[in-house]
C-alpha positions, 0 to 999 in steps of 0.5 A: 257662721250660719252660712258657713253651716248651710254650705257643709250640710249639702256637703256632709250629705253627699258625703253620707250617700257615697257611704251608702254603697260601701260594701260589708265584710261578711264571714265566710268560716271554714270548719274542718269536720264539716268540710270532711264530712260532706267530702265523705259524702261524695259518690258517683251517684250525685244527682248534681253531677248528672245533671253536669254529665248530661250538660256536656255530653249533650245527651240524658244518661239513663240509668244514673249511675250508668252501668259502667264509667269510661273515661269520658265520664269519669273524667267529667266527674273528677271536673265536677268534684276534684279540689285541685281546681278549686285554687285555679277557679280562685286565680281566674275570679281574682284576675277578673277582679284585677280587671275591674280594678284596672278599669276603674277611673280615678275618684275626684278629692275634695279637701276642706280647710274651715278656719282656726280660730275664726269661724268665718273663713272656709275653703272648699276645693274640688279636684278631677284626676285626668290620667294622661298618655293612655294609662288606663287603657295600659292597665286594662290591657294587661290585666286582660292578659292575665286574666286570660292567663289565669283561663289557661292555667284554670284549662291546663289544671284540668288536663292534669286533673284528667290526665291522672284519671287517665292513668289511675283508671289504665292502673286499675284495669291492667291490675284487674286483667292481670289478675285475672290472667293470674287466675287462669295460671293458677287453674293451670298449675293447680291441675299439673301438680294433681297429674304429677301427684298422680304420676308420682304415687304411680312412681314413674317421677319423683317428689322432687318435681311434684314439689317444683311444681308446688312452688310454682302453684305457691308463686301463683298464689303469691301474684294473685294476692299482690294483684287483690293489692294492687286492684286494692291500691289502683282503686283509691288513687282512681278515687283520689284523682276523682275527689271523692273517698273510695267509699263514693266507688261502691258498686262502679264498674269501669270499662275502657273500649279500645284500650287494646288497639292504640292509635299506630305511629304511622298514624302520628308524625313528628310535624305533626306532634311538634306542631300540635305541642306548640300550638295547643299546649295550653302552658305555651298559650299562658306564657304567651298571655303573660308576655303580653301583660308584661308587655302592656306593663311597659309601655304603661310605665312608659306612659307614666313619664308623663304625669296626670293631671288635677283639675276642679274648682275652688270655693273660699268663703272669709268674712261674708266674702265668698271666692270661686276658683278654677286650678290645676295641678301636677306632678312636676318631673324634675329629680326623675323621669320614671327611669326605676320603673321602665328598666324594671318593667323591661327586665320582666318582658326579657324574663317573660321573652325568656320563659317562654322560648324556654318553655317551647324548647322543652315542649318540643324537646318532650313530644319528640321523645314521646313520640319515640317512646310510644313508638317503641312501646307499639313495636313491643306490643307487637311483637308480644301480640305475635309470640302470644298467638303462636304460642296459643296456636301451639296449644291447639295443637296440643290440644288436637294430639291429646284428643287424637291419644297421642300426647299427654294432658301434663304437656297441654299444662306446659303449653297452657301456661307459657300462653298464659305467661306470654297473655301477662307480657303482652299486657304489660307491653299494652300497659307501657304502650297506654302509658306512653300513649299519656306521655304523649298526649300530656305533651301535646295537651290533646287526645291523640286517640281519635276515639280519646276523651274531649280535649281541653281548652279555656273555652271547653263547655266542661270548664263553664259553670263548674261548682263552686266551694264543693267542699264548704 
């Protein structure tokens, strides 16, 4: 009996050791209010996010908060604090964990049989799994894909993320221009019915086109309040594709330099824009990365026609006799040969085959539209550009006659006012040639402006060292 016992302590403090690196649960509560409260905190002049700026534009920015923020760097700041990243930073920390797991080799089993109801009999037996046919290099092979998947759909997050910068910011300065542009007509309308007032006590005219001219002023008044509400609603989204409240906006100035003079469609060829849409397009790289992870899951299925292997020594202690012993063992592959599993794993390469072809047909089918799309919108831009400036020549003669006495200042009214009028269509024509311009870029995934924002890829240094848990 003693011996029984000398052999099981060693074993029992084995056993302990290999309790030691056990890992504990640790609690990681959310609390609603806090997490609101620290998100109501944020604002463009957080010293963390200068320190991000800085790091990836490569230079100091001074003073902080910048005077004015571009595109550039409101959309290193919507990097830094938009949640929308948070679940897709989680995907790559789970993939790189699944990394882990399929590495990691099979633990060895040890059973222990001591006798009932005789205490001089024991069995001790040791077994080493041997995975055969190349499994575990199957298994990490496809959890790399994966994880490199999961790196993509983290960098094509973040290009929605920039893309919706992109477009509240273009919402907030046509809404800012064109208020302005509503101003000026205002100005206009507001001196033409002083001069018919004038003209109308002189009873040269009657109140019926003094009172036109009123509904007019009124219709100006009415614009400019929309625009006040526009600005208003253009602000928050902007806030809201950042991740911050609109309070964080207090006091920010935007610009976008070169707004009014986008890249030429001679510039830009069908090839080119098809190509680019297939190459960079960072969902046709993921689709890519999970057909080869489907492809590793076949042939890791494959492999598993053929089973692993048991193998160790045995120990067998029964009336003061002990008996050593070397075994090992299978899996006998009588009544299958893994048939369920393959045509599975099969089914999901043909899925991922499919996605994927599926995937590049629309790509190329959406950059060729927009690339038609914002092709059009350029050749309006122009023509509105054209109407625009003859128009204000006309307003200079006008003003040339008035100043010659030989026009009146009621027609430099009318004049002013189509200038005006043609500014706001041509504006407009501008906002649908940038939103364009955004189509086509979200379809191929890359700036198109050679003056554009940095692109965005798995390996962008914008993407490295993100925070994480913002919001807790």
């Amino acid at each position: 009996m003693d011996a029984i016992w000398k052999r099981l302590v060693p074993l029992a403090g084995i056993l302990s050791l290999a309790g030691c690196a056990a890992q504990r649960y640790q609690a990681d509560p959310i609390v609603a209010s806090a997490t609101a409260s620290r998100f109501e905190s944020r604002n463009l002049a957080d010293s963390a996010l200068q320190s991000f700026v800085e790091q990836n534009l490569g230079h100091p920015v001074s003073p902080w908060p910048p005077a004015t923020w571009d595109l550039q760097t409101l959309s290193l700041a919507a990097l830094y604090f938009n949640p929308a990243l948070d679940s897709a930073r989680a995907r790559v920390a789970g993939t790189e964990a699944a990394l882990i797991t399929a590495g990691a080799r099979p633990n060895p089993t040890l059973s222990i049989a001591p006798g009932i109801p005789s205490p001089y009999l024991l069995t001790l037996d040791f077994a080493i799994p041997i995975e055969t046919a190349g499994k575990r290099g199957y298994r990490v092979q496809a959890a790399r894909s994966l994880d490199q998947a999961s790196r993509f759909d983290l960098a094509d997050s973040a290009w929605t993320v920039r893309s919706g910068v992109r477009a509240a910011l273009l919402n907030y300065i046509i809404a800012s221009e064109t208020l302005e542009l509503f101003r000026s007509e205002e100005k206009v309308r507001q001196d033409q019915v002083n001069i018919l007032e004038r003209i109308f006590s002189a009873g040269e005219i009657s109140r019926q086109s003094v009172d036109l001219a009123r509904i007019e002023l009124s219709k100006a008044h009415l614009a400019i309040s929309a625009s006040e509400g526009q600005i208003d609603e253009a602000r928050a989204a902007l806030a809201a594709s950042i991740g911050i409240p609109v309070a964080g906006l207090r006091g920010a100035q935007f610009s976008w330099p070169g707004m009014d003079k986008p890249p030429d469609a001679e510039s830009l060829s069908t090839e080119e824009v098809q190509r680019e849409a297939v190459v960079n397009r960072l969902d046709i790289r993921r689709a890519l990365a999970q057909y080869a992870a489907a492809e590793a899951g076949l042939q890791l299925e494959i492999a598993k026609q053929y089973p692993d292997i048991n193998i160790g020594p045995g120990y067998t202690y029964e009336e003061t006799h002990s008996f050593f012993t070397v075994g090992a063992s299978t899996v006998v592959p009588l009544f299958n040969r893994n048939q369920g599993p393959i045509a599975e794993a099969e089914t999901r390469r043909k899925e991922a085959a499919a996605a994927f072809l599926e995937r590049q047909a629309q790509v190329i089918a959406r950059s060729e539209r927009a690339l038609a799309v914002y092709t059009a919108a350029l050749k309006e831009l122009s023509e509105a550009e054209s109407l625009r400036k003859l128009q204000e020549n006309q307003m200079q003669i006008t003003r040339q006659a008035i100043r010659s006495g030989t026009d009146i200042r009621l027609n430099l009214n009318s004049v002013e006012i189509q200038v005006w009028l043609l500014a706001r269509a041509r504006l407009d024509a501008l906002a649908r040639a940038q939103r364009a311009l955004g189509e086509l870029e979200d379809a191929v995934q890359k700036p198109v402006d050679p003056g554009g924002v940095f692109g965005i890829a798995p390996e962008s240094p914008a993407l490295k060292g993100l925070p994480k848990n913002l919001n807790r």
